[in-house]
C-alpha positions in Angstrom: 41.5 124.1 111.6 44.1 124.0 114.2 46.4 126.6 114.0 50.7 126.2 114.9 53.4 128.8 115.4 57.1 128.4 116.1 57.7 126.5 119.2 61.2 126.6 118.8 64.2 127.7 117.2 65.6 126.6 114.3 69.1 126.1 115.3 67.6 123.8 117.9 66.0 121.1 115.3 67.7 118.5 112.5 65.4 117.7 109.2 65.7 114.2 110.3 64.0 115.6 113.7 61.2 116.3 111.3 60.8 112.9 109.8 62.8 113.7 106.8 64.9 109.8 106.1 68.3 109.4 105.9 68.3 109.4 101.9 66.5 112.5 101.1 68.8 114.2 104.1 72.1 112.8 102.5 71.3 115.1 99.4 70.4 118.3 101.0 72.9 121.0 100.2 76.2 121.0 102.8 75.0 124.5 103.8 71.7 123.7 104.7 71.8 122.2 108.4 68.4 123.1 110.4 65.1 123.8 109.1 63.6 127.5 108.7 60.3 128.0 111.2 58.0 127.3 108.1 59.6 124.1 107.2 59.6 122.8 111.2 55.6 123.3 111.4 54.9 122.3 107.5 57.2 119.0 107.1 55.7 117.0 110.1 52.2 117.8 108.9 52.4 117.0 105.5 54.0 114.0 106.5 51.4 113.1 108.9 48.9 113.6 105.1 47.0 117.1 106.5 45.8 119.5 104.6 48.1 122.7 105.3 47.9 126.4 104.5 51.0 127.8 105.7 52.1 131.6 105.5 55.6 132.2 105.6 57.2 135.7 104.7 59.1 135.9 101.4 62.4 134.1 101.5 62.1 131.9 104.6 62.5 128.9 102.6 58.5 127.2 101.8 60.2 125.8 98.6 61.6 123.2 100.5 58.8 123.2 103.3 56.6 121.7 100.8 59.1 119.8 98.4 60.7 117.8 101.0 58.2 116.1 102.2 56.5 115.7 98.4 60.2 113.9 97.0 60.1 111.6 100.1 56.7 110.3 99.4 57.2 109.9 96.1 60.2 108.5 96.5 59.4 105.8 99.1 56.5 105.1 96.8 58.3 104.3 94.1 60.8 102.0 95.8 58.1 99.7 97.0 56.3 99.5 94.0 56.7 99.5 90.7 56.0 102.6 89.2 57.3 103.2 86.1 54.0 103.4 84.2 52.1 105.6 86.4 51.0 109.3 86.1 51.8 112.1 88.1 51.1 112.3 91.4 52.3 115.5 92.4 51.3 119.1 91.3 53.0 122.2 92.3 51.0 125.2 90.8 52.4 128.9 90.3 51.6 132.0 89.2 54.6 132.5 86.8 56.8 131.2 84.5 59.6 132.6 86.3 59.0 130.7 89.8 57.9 127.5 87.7 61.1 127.5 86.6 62.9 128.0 89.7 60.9 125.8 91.8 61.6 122.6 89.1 65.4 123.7 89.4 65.1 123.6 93.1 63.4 120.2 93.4 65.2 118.3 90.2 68.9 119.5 92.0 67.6 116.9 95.0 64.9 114.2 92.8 67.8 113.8 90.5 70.7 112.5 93.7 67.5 110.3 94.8 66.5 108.5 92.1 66.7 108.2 88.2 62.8 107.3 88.1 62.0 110.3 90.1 61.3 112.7 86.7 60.2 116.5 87.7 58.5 118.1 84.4 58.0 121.8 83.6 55.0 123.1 82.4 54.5 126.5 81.1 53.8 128.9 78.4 57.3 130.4 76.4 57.7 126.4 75.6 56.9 125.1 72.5 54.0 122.6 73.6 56.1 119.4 71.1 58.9 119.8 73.3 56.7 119.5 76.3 54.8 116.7 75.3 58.3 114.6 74.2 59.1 114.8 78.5 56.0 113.4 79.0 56.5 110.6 77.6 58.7 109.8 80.1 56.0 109.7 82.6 57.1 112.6 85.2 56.0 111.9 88.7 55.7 115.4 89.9 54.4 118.5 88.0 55.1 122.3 88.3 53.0 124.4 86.2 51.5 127.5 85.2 47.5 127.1 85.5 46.8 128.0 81.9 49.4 126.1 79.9 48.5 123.2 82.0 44.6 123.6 81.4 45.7 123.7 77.3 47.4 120.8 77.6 44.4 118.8 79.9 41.8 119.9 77.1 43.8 118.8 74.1 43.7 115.3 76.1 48.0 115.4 76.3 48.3 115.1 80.4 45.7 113.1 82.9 45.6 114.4 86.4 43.1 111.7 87.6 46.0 110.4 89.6 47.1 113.3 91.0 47.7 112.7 95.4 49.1 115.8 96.1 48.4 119.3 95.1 50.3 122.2 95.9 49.4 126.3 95.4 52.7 128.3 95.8 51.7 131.9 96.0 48.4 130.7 97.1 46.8 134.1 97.6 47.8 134.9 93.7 46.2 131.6 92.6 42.8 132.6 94.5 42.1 136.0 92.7 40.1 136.3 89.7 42.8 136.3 87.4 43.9 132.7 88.2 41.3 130.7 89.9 38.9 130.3 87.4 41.6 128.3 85.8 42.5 126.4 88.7 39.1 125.4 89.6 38.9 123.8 86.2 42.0 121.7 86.8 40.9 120.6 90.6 37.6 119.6 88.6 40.0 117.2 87.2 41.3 115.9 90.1 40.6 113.3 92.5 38.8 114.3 95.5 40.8 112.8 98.1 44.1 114.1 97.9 46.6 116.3 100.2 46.2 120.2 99.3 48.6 122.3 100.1 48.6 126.2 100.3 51.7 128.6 100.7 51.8 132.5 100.6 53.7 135.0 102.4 50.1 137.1 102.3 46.7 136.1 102.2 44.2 139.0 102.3 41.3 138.6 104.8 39.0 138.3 101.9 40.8 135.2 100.7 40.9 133.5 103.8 37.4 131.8 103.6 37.9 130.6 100.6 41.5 129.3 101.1 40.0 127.0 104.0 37.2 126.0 101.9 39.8 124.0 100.1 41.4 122.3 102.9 39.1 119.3 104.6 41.4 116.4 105.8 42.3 117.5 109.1 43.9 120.6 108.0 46.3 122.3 109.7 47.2 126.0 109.7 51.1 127.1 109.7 51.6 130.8 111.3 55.5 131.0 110.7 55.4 134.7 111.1 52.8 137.5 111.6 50.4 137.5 108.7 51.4 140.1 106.0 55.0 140.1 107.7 58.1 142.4 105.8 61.3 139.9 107.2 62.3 142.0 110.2 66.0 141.6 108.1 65.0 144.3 104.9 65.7 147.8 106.0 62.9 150.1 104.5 63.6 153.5 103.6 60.5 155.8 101.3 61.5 158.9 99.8 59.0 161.7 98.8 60.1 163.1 95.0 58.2 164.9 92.6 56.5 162.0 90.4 58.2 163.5 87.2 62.2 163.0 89.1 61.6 159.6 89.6 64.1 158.4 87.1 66.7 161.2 87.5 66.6 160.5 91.2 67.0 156.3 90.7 70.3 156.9 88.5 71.6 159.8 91.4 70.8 156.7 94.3 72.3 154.2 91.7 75.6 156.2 91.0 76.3 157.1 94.5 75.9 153.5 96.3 77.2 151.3 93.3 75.7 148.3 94.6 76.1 145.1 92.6 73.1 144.3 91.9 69.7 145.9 92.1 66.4 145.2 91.4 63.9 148.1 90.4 60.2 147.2 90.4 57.7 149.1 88.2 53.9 148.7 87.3 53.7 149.3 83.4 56.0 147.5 80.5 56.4 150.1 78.8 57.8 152.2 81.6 59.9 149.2 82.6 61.5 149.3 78.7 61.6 153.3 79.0 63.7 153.3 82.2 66.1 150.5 80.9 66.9 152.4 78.1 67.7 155.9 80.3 70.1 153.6 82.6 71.8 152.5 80.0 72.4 156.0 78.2 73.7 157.0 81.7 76.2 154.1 81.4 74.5 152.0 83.8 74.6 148.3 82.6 70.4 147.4 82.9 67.8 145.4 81.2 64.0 145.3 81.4 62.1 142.3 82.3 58.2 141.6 81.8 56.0 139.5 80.5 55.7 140.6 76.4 59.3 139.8 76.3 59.8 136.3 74.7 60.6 133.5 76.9 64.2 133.1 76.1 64.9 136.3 76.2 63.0 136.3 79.8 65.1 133.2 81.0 68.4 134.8 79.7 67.8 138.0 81.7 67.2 136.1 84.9 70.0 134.2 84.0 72.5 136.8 83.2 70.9 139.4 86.2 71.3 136.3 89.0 75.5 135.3 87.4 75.9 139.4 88.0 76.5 140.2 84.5 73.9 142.2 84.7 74.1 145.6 87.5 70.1 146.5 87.3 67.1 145.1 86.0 63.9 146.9 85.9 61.3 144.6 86.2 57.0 144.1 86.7 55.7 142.3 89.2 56.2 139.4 87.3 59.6 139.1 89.0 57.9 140.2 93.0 57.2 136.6 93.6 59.2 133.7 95.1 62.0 134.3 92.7 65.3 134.0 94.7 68.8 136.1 93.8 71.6 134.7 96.3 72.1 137.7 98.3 70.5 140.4 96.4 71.3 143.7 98.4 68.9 146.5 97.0 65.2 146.4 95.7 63.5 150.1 94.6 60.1 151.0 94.3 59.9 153.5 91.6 56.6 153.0 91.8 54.7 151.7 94.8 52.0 149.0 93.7 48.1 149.9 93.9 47.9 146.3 95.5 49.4 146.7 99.4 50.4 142.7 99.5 52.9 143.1 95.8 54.8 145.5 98.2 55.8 142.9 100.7 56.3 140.3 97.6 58.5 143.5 96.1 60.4 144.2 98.7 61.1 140.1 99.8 63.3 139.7 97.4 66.6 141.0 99.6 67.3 139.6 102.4 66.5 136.0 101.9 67.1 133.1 103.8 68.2 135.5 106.6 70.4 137.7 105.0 70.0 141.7 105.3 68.6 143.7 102.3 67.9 147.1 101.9 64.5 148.2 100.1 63.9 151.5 99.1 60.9 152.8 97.4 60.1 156.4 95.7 57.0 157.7 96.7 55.0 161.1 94.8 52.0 162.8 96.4 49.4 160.7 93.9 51.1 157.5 95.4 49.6 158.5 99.4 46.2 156.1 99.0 48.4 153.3 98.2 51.1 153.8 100.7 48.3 154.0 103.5 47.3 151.1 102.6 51.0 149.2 102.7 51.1 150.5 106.2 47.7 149.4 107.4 48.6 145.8 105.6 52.1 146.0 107.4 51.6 147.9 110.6 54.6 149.7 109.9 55.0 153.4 110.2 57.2 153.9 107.0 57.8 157.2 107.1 58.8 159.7 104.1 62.1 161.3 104.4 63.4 163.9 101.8 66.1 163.2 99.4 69.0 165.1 98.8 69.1 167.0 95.8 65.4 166.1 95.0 63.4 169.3 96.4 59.5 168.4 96.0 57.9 171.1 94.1 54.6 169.1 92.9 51.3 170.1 95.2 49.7 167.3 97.1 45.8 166.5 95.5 43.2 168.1 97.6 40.4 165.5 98.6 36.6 166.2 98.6 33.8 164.7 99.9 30.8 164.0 97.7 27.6 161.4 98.7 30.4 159.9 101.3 32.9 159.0 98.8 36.7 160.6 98.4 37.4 162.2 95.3 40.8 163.9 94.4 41.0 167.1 92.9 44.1 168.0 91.0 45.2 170.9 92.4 45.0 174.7 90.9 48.1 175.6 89.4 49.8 178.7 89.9 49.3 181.7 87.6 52.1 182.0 86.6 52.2 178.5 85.3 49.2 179.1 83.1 50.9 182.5 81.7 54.1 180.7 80.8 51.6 178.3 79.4 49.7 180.4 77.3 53.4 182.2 76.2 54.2 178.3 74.9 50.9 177.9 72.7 51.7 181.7 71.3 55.2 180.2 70.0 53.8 177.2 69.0 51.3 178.7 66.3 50.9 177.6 63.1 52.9 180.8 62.2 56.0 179.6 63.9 56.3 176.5 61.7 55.4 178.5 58.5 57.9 177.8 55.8 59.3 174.7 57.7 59.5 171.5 55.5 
């Protein structure tokens, strides 16, 4: 596999430089006037019909490095023939609802200016399957999906992909774990053999990296846009170390002091994401959670509402870490950090995008130290803990052992006085003290 980095800058190229024609280039948006460094090495490839895995950091614009060149294919394909008939050709696969729908809003605001034939369709869960099935009568040419709702709808016999030319996997290193690829090897089962594959992450673990090229074979080609693993050199990191129980006191003291617009406060569990929405709120901050046992609408409305600024903060799981794009979103917080060192540089990639600066803070308790080593070996950053004011740490760090050669953490010994004043509590908490009480 041959591998390419930047050769130039982008200010220095045109996407008609690229090979993109004058009609797809007479649609782009005004602002948009020289390709990012992942769209100058992935458009000429995928034109040329290699095979490409390309790794990008978050917010440098792969969206439109892989659905440029997909629209003009298509595009071109179905002015010299007629078309109307014909399956999908295309298939862009994600990891989420969320970036489904953002991707097909990305690629319809262009298809639609092209052609009126050109039909983009959505498929995920939160949809009621009849309304899906209705747009496909109308024969889409391109197809964004979620793995599982698409697999439904291939076993029930509702959608063919035996004409399938082109297969995408946006947030290819999600799609390759366990929880996704057993899903997507049954739809490639599905597919034609010959056909361009294209991968795109902003990480892609060593372990992954085999297997990733396994699926590549004609001529591939391997796009280096930036340093694997890469945090956009734009998003300035800062990590407190707080006691793990003043994590939410010390999120409303950051939020009430900076005011910022909007903010975006990742968090591992969904009922902690619900928990903390509620305390922001009682504490007259305007928040919302966001996760994935919410329904659908209520999902799309809180994007929807978060990204028009009607709403200050939403506290959301890592269903919201990747590709999803807020215009100039100036604040993402870790109040947790993730066990998973690459859902850290997905968190924190969602400020400063498309070159803009972003701050990303993260709140970091003793227990969190295994996972933080292992952002900084991922990263190669240093990210060191400062203290925060008003936020004394009191809790002990965990003492490690070593037993047959593995780690163990020991929680450490409390004080004695703690176990007096806890031995006081279960004294007036005796069944005596609630004797008469109805």
């Amino acid at each position: 596999m041959t591998i390419l980095k930047p050769f130039s800058s982008p200010e220095s190229l045109t996407f008609a430089e690229l090979g993109i024609n004058a009609a797809l280039c007479s649609v782009l948006p005004a602002g948009l006037m020289h390709p990012t460094r992942v769209q100058q090495l992935a458009i000429p490839a995928m034109l040329a019909g290699r095979d490409v895995l390309a790794l990008s950091q978050t917010g440098s614009g792969k969206t439109l490095a892989f659905g440029l060149p997909l629209l003009q294919t298509i595009h071109q394909q179905l002015e010299s023939v007629s078309s109307s008939a014909s399956n999908a050709q295309a298939l862009v696969l994600v990891p989420t609802r969320e970036l489904a729908q953002q991707v097909t809003m990305a690629l319809h605001a262009l298809a639609s200016k092209l052609s009126s034939s050109l039909n983009i369709q959505l498929l995920c869960g939160g949809i009621a399957q009849e309304e899906q099935l209705a747009e496909l009568a109308a024969k889409p040419k391109l197809i964004v999906a979620t793995p599982g709702r698409l697999l439904d709808l291939c076993t029930q016999s509702h959608i063919s992909l035996d004409s399938i030319k082109y297969l995408v996997l946006d947030e290819a290193d999600r799609l390759l774990e366990m929880g996704f690829w057993p899903d997507v090897q049954k739809l490639m089962a599905m597919m034609p053999k010959r056909k361009q594959t294209l991968l795109f992450s902003a990480t892609l673990p060593e372990a992954l990296d085999s297997l990733a090229g396994k699926l590549l074979s004609n001529n591939p080609q391997r796009v280096e846009a930036s340093t694997r693993n890469a945090v956009a050199a734009e998003i300035e990191e800062r990590l407190y170390l707080v006691n793990k129980g003043s994590k939410a006191q010390a999120l409303i003291a950051l939020l009430k002091q900076y005011q910022w617009p909007q903010v975006l406060v990742f968090i591992s569990a969904r009922d902690d994401a619900d928990a903390i929405a509620k305390r922001l709120l009682k504490a007259g901050i305007n928040a919302a959670a966001l996760h994935g046992e919410k329904d659908q609408t209520v999902r799309s409305q809180t994007l929807a509402n978060f990204k028009a600024n009607r709403i200050q903060v939403v506290v959301a799981t890592d269903l919201m870490a990747r590709g999803i794009h807020v215009d100039a979103l100036p604040v993402v917080i870790n109040l947790d950090l993730p066990t998973s060192a690459p859902v850290y540089v997905h968190r924190i990639g969602r400020t400063a995008r498309a070159g803009a600066n972003g701050l990303a803070i993260s709140l970091v308790c003793h227990g969190e130290m295994l996972s933080l080593t292992a952002i900084r070996n991922l990263t190669a950053r240093e990210l060191p803990l400062a203290s925060l004011a008003d936020f004394p740490v009191t809790d002990k760090p965990s003492e490690r052992v070593r037993e047959n050669g593995t780690d163990n953490k020991v929680a450490p010994k409390r004080p004695p006085r703690d176990k007096q004043a806890n031995r006081r509590s279960l004294n007036k908490h005796s069944i005596k003290a609630f004797k008469g009480k109805r």
